[in-house]
VMD Tcl script that builds the backbone (N, CA, C; Angstrom):
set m [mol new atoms 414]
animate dup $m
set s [atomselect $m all]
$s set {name element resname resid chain x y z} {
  {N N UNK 1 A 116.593 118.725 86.056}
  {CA C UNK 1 A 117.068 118.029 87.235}
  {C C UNK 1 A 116.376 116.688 87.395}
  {N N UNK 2 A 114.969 117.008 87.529}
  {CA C UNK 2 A 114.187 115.795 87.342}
  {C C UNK 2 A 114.545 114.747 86.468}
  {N N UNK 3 A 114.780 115.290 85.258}
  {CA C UNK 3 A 114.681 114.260 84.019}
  {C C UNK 3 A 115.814 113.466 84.535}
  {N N UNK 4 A 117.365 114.267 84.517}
  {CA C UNK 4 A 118.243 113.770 84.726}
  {C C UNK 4 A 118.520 112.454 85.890}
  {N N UNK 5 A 117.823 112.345 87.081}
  {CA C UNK 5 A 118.342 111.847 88.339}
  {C C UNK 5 A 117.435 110.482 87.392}
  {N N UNK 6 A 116.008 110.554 86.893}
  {CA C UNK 6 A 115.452 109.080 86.539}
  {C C UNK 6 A 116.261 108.703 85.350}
  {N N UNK 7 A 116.535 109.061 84.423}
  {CA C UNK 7 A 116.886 108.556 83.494}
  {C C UNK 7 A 118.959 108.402 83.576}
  {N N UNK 8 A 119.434 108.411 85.094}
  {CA C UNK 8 A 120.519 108.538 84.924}
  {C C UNK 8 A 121.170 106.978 85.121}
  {N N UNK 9 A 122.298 106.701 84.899}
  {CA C UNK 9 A 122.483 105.314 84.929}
  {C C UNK 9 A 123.226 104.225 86.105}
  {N N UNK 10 A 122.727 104.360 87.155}
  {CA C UNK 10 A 122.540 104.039 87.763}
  {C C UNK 10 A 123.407 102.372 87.882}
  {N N UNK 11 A 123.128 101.622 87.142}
  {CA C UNK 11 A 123.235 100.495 87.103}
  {C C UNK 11 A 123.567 99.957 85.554}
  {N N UNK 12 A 123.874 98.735 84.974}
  {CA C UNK 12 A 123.902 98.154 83.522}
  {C C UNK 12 A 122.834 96.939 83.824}
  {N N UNK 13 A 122.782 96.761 82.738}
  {CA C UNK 13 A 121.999 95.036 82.032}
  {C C UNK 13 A 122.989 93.959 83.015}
  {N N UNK 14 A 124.400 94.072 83.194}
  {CA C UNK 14 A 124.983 93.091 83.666}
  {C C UNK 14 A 125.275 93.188 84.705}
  {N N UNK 15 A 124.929 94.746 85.516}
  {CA C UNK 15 A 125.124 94.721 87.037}
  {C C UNK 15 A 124.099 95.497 87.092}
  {N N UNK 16 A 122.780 95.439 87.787}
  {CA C UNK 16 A 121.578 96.316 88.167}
  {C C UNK 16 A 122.018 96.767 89.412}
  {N N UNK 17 A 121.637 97.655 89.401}
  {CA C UNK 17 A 121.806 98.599 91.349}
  {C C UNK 17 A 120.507 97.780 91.812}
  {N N UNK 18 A 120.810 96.903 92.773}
  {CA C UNK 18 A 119.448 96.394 93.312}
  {C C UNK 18 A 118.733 97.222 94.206}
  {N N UNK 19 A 119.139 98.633 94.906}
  {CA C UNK 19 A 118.559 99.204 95.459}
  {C C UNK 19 A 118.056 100.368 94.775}
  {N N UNK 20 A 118.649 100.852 93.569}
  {CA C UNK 20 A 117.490 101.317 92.694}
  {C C UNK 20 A 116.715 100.855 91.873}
  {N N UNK 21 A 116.762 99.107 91.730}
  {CA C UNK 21 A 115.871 98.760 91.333}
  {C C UNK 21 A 114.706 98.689 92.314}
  {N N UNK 22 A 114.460 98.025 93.389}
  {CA C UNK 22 A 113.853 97.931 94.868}
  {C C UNK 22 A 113.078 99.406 94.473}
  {N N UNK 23 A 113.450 100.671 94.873}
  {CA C UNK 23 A 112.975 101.590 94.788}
  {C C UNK 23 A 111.936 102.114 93.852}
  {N N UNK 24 A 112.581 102.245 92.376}
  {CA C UNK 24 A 111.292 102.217 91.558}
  {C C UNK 24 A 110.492 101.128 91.336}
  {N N UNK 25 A 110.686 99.846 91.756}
  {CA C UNK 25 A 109.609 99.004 92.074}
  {C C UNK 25 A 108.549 99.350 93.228}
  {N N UNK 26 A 109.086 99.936 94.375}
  {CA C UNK 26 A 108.229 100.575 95.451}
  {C C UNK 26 A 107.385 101.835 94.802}
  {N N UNK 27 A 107.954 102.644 93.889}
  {CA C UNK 27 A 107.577 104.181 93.130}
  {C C UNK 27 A 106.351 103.371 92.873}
  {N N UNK 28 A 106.323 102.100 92.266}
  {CA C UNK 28 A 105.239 101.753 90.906}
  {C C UNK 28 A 104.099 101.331 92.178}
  {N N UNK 29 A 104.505 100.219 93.068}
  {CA C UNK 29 A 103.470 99.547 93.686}
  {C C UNK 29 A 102.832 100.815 94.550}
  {N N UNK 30 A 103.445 101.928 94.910}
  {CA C UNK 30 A 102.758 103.238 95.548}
  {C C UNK 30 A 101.531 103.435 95.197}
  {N N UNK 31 A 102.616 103.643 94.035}
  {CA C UNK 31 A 100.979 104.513 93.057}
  {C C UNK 31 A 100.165 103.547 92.893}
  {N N UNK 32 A 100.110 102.396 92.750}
  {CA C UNK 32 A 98.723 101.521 92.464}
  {C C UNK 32 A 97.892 101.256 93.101}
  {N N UNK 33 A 98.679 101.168 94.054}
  {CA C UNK 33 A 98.040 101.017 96.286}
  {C C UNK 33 A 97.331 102.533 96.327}
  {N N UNK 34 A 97.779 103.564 96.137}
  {CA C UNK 34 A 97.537 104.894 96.415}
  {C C UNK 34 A 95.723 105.148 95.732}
  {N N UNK 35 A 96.544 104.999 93.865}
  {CA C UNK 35 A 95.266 105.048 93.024}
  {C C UNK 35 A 93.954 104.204 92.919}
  {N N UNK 36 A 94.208 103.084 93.626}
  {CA C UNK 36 A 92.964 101.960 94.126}
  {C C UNK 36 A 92.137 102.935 95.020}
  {N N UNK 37 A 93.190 102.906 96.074}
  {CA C UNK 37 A 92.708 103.058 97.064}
  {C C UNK 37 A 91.688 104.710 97.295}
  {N N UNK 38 A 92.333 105.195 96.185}
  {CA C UNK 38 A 91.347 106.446 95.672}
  {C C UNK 38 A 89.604 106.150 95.070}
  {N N UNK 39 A 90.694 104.874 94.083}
  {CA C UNK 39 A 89.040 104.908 92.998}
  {C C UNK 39 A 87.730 104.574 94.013}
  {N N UNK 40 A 88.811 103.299 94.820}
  {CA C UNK 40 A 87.446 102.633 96.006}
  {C C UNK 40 A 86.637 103.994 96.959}
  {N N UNK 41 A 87.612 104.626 97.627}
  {CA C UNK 41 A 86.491 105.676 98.166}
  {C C UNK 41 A 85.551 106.341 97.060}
  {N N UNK 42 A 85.886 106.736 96.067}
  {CA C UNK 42 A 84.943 107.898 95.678}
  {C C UNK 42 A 84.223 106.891 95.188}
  {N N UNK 43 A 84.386 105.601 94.911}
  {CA C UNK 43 A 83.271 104.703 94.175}
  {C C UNK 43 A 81.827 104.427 95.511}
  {N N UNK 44 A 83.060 104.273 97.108}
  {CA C UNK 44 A 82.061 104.149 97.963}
  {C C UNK 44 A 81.004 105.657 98.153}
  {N N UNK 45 A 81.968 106.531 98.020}
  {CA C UNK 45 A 80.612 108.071 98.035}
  {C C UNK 45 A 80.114 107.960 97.298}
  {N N UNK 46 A 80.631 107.905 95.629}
  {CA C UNK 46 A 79.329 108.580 94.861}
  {C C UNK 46 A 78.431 107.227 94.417}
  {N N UNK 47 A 78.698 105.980 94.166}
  {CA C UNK 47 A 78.270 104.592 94.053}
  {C C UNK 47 A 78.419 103.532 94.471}
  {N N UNK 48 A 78.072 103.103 96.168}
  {CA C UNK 48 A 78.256 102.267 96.670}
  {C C UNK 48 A 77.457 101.038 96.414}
  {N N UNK 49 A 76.529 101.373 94.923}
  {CA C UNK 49 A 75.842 99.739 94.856}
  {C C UNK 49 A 77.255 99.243 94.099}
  {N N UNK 50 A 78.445 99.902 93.375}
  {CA C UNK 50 A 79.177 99.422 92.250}
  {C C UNK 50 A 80.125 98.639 93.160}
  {N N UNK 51 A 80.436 98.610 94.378}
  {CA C UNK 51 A 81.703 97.617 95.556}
  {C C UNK 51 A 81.862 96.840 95.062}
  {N N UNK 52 A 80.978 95.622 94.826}
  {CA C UNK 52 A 80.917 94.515 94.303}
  {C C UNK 52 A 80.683 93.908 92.697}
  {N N UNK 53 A 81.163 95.099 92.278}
  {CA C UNK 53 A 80.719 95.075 90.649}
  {C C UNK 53 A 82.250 95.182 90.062}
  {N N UNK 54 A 82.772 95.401 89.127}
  {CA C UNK 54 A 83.625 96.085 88.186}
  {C C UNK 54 A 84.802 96.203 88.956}
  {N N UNK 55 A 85.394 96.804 88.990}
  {CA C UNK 55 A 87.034 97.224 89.543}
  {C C UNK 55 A 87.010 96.698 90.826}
  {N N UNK 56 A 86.018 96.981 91.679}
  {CA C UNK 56 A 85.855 96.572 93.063}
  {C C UNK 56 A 84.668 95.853 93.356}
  {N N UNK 57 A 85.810 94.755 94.124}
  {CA C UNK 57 A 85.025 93.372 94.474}
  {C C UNK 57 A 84.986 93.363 96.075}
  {N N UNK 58 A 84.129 93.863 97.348}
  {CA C UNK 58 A 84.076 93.837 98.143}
  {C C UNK 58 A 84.682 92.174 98.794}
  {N N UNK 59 A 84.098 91.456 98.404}
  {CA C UNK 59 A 83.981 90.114 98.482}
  {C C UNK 59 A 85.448 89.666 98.277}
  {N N UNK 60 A 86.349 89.619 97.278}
  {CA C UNK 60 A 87.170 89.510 97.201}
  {C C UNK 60 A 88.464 90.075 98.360}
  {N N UNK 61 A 88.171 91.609 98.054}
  {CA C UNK 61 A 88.969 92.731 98.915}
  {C C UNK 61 A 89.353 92.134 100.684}
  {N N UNK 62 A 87.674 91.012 100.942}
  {CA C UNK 62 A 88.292 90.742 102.197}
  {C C UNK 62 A 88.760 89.386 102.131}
  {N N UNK 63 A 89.474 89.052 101.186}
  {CA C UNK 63 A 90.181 87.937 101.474}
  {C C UNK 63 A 92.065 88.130 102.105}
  {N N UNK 64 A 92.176 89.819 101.213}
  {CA C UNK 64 A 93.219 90.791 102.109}
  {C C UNK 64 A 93.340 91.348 102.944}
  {N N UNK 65 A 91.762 91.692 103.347}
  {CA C UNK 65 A 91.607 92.269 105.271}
  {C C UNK 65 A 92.791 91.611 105.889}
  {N N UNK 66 A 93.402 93.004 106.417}
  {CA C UNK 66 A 94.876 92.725 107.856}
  {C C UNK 66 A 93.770 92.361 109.004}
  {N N UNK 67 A 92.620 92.269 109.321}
  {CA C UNK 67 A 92.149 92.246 110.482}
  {C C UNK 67 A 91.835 90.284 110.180}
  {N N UNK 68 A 92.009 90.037 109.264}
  {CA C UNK 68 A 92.025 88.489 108.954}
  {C C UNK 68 A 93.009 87.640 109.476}
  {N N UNK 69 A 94.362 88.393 109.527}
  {CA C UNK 69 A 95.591 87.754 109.750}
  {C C UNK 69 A 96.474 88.293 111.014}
  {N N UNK 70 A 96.171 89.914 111.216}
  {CA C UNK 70 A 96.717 90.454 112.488}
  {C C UNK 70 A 96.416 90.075 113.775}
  {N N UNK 71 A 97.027 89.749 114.910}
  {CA C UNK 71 A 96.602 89.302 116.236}
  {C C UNK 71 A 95.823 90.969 116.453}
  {N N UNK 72 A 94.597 91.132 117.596}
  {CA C UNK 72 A 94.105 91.829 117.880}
  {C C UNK 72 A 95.043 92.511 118.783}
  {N N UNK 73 A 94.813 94.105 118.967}
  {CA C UNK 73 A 95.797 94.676 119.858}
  {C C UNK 73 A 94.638 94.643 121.035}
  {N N UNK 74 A 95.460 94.500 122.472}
  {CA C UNK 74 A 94.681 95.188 123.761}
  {C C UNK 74 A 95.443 95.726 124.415}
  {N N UNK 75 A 94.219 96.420 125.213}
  {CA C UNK 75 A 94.912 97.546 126.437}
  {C C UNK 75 A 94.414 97.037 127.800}
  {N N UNK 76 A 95.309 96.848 128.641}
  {CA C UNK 76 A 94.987 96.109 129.951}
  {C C UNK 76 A 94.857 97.382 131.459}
  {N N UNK 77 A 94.075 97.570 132.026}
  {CA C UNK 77 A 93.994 98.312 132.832}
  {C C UNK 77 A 94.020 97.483 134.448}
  {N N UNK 78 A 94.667 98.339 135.206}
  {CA C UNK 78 A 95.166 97.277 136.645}
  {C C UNK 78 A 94.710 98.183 137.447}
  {N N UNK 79 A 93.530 97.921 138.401}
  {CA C UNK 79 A 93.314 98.937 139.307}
  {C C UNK 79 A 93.526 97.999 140.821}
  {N N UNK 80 A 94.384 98.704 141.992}
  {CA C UNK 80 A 94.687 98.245 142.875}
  {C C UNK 80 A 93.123 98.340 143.512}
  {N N UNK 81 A 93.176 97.503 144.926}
  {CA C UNK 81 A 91.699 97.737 144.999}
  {C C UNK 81 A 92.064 98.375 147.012}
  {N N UNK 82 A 91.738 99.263 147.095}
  {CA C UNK 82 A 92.191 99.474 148.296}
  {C C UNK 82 A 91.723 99.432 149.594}
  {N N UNK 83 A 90.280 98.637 149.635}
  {CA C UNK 83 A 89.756 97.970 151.220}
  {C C UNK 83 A 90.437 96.857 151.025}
  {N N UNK 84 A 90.884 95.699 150.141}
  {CA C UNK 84 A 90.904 94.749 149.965}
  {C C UNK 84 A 93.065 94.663 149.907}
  {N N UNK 85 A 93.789 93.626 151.334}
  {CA C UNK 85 A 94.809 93.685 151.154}
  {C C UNK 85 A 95.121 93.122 149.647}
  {N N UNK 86 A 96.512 93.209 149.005}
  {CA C UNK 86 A 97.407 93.080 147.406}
  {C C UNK 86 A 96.154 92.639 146.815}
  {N N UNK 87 A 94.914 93.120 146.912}
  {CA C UNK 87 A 93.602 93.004 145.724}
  {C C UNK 87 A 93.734 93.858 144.343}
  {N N UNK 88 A 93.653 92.667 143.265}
  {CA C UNK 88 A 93.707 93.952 141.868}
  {C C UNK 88 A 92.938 93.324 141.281}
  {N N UNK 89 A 92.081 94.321 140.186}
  {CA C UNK 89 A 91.203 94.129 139.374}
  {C C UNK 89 A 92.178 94.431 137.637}
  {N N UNK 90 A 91.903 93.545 137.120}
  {CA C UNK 90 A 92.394 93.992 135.253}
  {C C UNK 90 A 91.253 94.016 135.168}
  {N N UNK 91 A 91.474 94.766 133.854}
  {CA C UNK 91 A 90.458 94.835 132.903}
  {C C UNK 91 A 91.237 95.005 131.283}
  {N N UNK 92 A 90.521 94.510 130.604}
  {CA C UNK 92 A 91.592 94.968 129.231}
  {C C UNK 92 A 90.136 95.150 128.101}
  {N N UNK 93 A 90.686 95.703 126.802}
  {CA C UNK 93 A 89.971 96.245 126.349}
  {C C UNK 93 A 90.516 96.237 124.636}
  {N N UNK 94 A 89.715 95.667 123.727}
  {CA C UNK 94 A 90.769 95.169 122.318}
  {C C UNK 94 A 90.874 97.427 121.406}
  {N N UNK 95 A 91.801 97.195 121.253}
  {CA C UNK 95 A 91.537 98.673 120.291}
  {C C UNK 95 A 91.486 98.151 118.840}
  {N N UNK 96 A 90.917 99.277 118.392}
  {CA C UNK 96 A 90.276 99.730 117.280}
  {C C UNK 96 A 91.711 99.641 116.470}
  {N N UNK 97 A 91.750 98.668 115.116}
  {CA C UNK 97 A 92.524 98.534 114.520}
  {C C UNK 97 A 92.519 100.140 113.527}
  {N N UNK 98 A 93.857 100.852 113.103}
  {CA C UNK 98 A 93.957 102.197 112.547}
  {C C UNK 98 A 94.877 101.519 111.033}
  {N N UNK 99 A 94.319 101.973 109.701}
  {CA C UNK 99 A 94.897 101.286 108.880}
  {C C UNK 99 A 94.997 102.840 107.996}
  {N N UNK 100 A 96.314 102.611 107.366}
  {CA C UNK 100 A 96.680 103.424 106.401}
  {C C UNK 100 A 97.346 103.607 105.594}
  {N N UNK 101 A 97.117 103.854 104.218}
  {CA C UNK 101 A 98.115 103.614 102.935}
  {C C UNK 101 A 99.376 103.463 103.322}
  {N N UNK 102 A 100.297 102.504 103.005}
  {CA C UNK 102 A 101.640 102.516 103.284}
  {C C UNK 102 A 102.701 103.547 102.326}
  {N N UNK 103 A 103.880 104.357 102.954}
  {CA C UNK 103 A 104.098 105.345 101.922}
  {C C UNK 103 A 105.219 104.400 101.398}
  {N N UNK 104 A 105.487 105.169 100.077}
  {CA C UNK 104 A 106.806 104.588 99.266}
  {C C UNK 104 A 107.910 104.234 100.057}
  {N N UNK 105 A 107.980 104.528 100.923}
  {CA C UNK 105 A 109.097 104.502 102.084}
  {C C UNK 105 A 109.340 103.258 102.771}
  {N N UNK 106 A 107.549 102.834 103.315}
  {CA C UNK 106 A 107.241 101.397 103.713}
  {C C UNK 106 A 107.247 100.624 102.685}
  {N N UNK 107 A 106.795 101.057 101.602}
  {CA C UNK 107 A 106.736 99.260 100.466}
  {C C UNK 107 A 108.049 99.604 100.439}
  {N N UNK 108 A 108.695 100.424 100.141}
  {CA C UNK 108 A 110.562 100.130 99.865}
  {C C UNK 108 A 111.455 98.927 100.925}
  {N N UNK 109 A 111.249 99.738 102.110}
  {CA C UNK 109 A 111.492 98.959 103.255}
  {C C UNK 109 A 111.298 97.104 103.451}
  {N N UNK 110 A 109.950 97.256 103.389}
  {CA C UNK 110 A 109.168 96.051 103.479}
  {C C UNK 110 A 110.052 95.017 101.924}
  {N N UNK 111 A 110.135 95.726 100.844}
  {CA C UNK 111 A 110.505 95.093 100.131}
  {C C UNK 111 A 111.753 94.412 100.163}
  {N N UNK 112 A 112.735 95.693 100.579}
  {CA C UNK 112 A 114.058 95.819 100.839}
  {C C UNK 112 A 114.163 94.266 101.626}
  {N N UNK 113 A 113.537 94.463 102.563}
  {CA C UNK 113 A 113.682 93.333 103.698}
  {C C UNK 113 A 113.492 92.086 103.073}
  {N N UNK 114 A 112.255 91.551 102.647}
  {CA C UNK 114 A 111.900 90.679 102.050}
  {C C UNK 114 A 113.167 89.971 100.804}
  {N N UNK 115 A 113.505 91.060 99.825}
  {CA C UNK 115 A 114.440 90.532 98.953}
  {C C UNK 115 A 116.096 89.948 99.733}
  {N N UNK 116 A 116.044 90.461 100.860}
  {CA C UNK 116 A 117.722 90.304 101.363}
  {C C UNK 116 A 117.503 89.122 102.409}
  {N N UNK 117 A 116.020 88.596 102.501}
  {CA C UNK 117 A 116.245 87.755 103.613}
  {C C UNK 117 A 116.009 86.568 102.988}
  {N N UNK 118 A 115.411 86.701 101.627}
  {CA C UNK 118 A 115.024 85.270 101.103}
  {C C UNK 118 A 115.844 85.238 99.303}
  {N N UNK 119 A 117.297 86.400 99.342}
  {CA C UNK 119 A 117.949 86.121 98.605}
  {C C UNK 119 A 117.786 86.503 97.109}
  {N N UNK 120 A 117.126 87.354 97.339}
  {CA C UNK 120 A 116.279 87.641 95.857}
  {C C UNK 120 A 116.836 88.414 95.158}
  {N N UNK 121 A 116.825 88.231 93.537}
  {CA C UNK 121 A 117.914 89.377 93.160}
  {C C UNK 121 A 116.770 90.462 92.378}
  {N N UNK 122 A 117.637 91.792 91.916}
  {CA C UNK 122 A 116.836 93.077 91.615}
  {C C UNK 122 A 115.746 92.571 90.388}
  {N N UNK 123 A 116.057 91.533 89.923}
  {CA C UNK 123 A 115.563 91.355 88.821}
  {C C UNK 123 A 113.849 90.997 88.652}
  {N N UNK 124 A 114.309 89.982 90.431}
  {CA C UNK 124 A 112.719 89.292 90.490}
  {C C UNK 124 A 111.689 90.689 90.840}
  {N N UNK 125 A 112.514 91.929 91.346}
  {CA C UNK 125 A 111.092 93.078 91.440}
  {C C UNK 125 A 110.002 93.310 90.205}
  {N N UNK 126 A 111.155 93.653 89.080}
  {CA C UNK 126 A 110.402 93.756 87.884}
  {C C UNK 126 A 109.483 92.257 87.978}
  {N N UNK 127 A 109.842 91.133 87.989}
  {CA C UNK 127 A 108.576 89.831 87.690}
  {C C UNK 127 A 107.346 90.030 88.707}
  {N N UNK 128 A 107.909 90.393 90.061}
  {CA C UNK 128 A 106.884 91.439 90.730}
  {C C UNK 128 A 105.677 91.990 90.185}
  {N N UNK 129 A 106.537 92.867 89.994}
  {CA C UNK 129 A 105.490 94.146 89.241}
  {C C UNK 129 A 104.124 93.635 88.395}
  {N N UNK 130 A 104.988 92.461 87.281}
  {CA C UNK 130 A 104.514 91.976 86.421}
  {C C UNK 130 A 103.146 91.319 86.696}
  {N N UNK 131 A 103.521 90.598 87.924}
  {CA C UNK 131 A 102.526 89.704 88.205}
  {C C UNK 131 A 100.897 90.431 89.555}
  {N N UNK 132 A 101.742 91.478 89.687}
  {CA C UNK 132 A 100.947 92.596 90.613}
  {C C UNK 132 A 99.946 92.873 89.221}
  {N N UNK 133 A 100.385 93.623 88.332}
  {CA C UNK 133 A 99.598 94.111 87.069}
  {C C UNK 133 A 98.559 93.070 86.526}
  {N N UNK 134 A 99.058 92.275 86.675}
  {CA C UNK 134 A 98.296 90.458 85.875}
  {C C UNK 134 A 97.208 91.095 86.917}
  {N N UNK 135 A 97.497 90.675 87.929}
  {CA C UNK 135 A 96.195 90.267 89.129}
  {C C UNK 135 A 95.395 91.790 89.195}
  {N N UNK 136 A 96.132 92.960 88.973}
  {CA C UNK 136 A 94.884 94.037 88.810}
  {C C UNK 136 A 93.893 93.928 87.801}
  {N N UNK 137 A 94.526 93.219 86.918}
  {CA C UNK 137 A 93.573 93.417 85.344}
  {C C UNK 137 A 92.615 92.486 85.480}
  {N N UNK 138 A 92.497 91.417 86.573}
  {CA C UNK 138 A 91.325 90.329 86.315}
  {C C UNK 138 A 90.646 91.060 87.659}
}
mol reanalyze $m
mol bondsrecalc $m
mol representation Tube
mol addrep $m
């Protein structure tokens, strides 16, 4: 069953299914996002002098920090004040940014979007890929 659904044909050389291409382009960037994101923890448990050494470059890593580029979230609290007539006090309070592997579902999505809004055809995923792989290997 398995074998059959990947290796089935989907598309030709002269017409690609761009949404099964999109897709196993999302399959691939999963797993790389997924398997990083593995090696880095157990590198931080069992050898956290190595962060900045070899595969993982701390230094680098935060030049991709979302907390670099995301507006901060807050929570605003309004307390009426009740000796005091229409008296209110805010208060607000930034939360704790929550970050987590994106599933195949989101890079699909995210991709999906990206290729249909800036016109892109199935083809440029694979140059994608290509150039994702370049930049893991250095």
């Amino acid at each position: 069953n398995r074998h059959q659904q990947v290796g089935s044909a989907s598309g030709s050389v002269s017409r690609p299914d761009f949404d099964d291409c999109l897709r196993r382009s999302a399959a691939v960037l999963h797993k790389h996002v997924t398997v990083c994101d593995w090696r880095r923890r157990r590198a931080a448990r069992d050898r956290p002098e190595t962060l900045d050494t070899g595969q993982f470059r701390d230094s680098a890593a935060r030049l991709f920090d979302e907390a670099r580029y995301a507006a901060p979230r807050k929570a605003a609290t309004i307390f009426r004040l009740p000796l005091a007539y229409g008296a209110f006090h805010v208060s607000t309070r930034t939360l704790a940014p929550k970050y987590t592997t994106p599933s195949m579902r989101d890079i699909y999505d995210f991709m999906s979007a990206l290729f249909l809004k800036a016109h892109l055809s199935s083809e440029c995923s694979v140059v994608c890929l290509i150039y994702v792989e370049r930049l893991m290997e250095k």
